[in-house]
N, C-alpha and C positions, 0 to 999 in steps of 0.2 A: 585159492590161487596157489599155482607152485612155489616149493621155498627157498628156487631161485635167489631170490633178492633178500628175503629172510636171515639167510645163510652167512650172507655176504657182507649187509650192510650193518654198521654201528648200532649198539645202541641211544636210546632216544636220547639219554643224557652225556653221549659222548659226541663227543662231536666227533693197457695192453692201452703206443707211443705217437704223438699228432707234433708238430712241431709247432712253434710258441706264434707264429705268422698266423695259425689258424686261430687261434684263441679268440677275435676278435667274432668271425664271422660264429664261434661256438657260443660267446657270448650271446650273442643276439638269438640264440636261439630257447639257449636254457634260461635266461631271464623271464618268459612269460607261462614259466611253469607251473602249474596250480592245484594247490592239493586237493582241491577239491571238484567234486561233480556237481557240474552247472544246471541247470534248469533246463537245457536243450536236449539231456542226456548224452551229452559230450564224454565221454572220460578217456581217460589213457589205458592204452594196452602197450604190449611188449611183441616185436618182432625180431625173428630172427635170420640172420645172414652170415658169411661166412669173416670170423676174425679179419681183420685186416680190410673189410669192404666195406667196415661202417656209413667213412664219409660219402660212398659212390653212393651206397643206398642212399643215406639221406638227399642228395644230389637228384637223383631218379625220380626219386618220388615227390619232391620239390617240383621237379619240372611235370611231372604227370598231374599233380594235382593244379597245376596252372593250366596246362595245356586241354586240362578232361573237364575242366570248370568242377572242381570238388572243393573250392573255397569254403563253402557254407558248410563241409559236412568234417573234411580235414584240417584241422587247425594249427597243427606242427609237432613238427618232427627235431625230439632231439638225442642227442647222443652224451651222454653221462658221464664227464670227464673230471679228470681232477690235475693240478699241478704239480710237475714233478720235477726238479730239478737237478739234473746230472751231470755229475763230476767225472771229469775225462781228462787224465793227465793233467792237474791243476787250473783246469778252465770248466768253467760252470755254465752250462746252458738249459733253460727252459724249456719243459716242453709240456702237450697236454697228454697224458695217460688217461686212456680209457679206462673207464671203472667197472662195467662189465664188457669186457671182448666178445664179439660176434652178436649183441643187441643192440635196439634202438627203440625207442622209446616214442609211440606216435596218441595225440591228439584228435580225436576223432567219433564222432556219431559213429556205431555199428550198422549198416544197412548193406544190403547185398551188394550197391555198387561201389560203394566207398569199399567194403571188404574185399572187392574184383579190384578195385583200383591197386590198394599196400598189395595184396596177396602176388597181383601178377606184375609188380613192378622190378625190373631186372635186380639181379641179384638178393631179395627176401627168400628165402626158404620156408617162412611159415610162420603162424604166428605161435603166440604162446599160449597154453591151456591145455584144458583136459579134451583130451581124443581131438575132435574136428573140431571143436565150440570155444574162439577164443574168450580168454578170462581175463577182466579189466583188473589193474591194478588195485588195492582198496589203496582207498585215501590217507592211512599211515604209513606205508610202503611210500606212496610218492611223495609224501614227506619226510622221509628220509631219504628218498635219494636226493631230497633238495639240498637236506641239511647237511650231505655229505659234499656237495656237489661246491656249494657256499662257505662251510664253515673252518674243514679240516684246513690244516695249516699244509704246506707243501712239502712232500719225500722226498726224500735225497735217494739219488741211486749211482751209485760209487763204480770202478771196476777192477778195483782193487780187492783182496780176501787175506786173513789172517796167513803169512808164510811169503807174502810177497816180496820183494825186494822194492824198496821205494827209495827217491831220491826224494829232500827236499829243499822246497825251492823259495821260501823266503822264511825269515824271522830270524833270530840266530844261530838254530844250526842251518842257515838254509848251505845247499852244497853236499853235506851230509848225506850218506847214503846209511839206510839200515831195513829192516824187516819187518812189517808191519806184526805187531803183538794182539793188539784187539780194535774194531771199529763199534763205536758206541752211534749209532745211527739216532738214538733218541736226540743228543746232545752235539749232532753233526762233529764229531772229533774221532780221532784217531790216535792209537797210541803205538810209536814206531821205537824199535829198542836198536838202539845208534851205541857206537865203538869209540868212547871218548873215553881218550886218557888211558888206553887198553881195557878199561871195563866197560861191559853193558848198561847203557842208562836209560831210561825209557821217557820218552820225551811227547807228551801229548801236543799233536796241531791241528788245524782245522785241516778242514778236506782239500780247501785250496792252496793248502801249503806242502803238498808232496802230487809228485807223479811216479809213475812205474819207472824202474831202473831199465 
């Protein structure tokens, strides 16, 4: 298998934007993910489509596999998200971040017509593997992308950068305006060097306590 997913994902002992509305219907999809290969000879492959089409693909092929009766041969389709929580001028929103952009991730027996079904369904560009001959995922690959999918705790993604000018807006310097010095993303804090007293004093807050000047 390519090292794709290799590359990318954590290792075993550690543990691209959807908006937080879809999490529900993503849930029900990543829940019945299995690391393992069944007895039907079921397994997961990886297809791919163009960044930002994820959910039309899985939409697509949803409906083709209803409407072509491939029940028995495709079993689901899901798309590898993780939470990520984004801070924007002092307000914090949810959302789901794709964990690899432009793949999806399908359940499914290998046979000519289930492979005419994913292969020709709008927006797929092709699957994943060597030359023509798609390659199933092996079963510690889809275990980690379980464990990523599951376990990691949620990212902050800021829009702010060291030099900015920030105001902020609660605790006690709220009001304050000064320069952001360093953002410690592990520890979701920020450290802004504020004009108190005529000297520079650097004053750590959370993320939800400054926005942009």
């Amino acid at each position: 298998m390519t090292d794709l997913f290799d590359k990318d994902l954590p290792e075993p002992e550690k543990n691209e934007a959807v908006d937080s509305n879809q999490t529900a219907s993503d849930s029900s999809n990543t829940g019945s993910v299995d690391e393992n290969k069944s007895d039907d000879n079921r397994q997961w492959f990886v297809i791919h489509c163009y960044s930002g089409y994820e959910n039309k693909v899985r939409k697509n092929l949803e409906q083709r596999i209803e409407t072509m009766a491939m029940k028995d041969k495709i079993f689901d389709v899901v798309i590898p998200t993780q939470e990520e929580i984004e801070v924007r001028d002092g307000k914090r929103r949810t959302v789901e971040r794709h964990v690899f952009p432009g793949y999806v991730l399908v359940n499914m027996i290998l046979e000519e017509d289930s492979w005419f079904v994913v292969r020709n369904t709008p927006g797929v560009t092709g699957f994943v593997g060597m030359g023509d001959e798609p390659t199933p995922l092996r079963p510690e690959e889809v275990a980690s992308i379980l464990r990523r999918m599951e376990n990691e705790a949620p990212t902050f993604k800021v829009t702010y950068k060291p030099g900015d000018r920030v105001r902020i807006v609660d605790g006690p310097f709220n009001d304050f305006r000064g320069i952001v010095d360093e953002i410690y993303m592990d520890r979701s804090k920020i450290r802004v060097m504020v004009n108190f007293f005529g000297r520079e004093t650097p004053v750590e807050l959370d993320f939800l306590q400054v926005e942009k000047a």
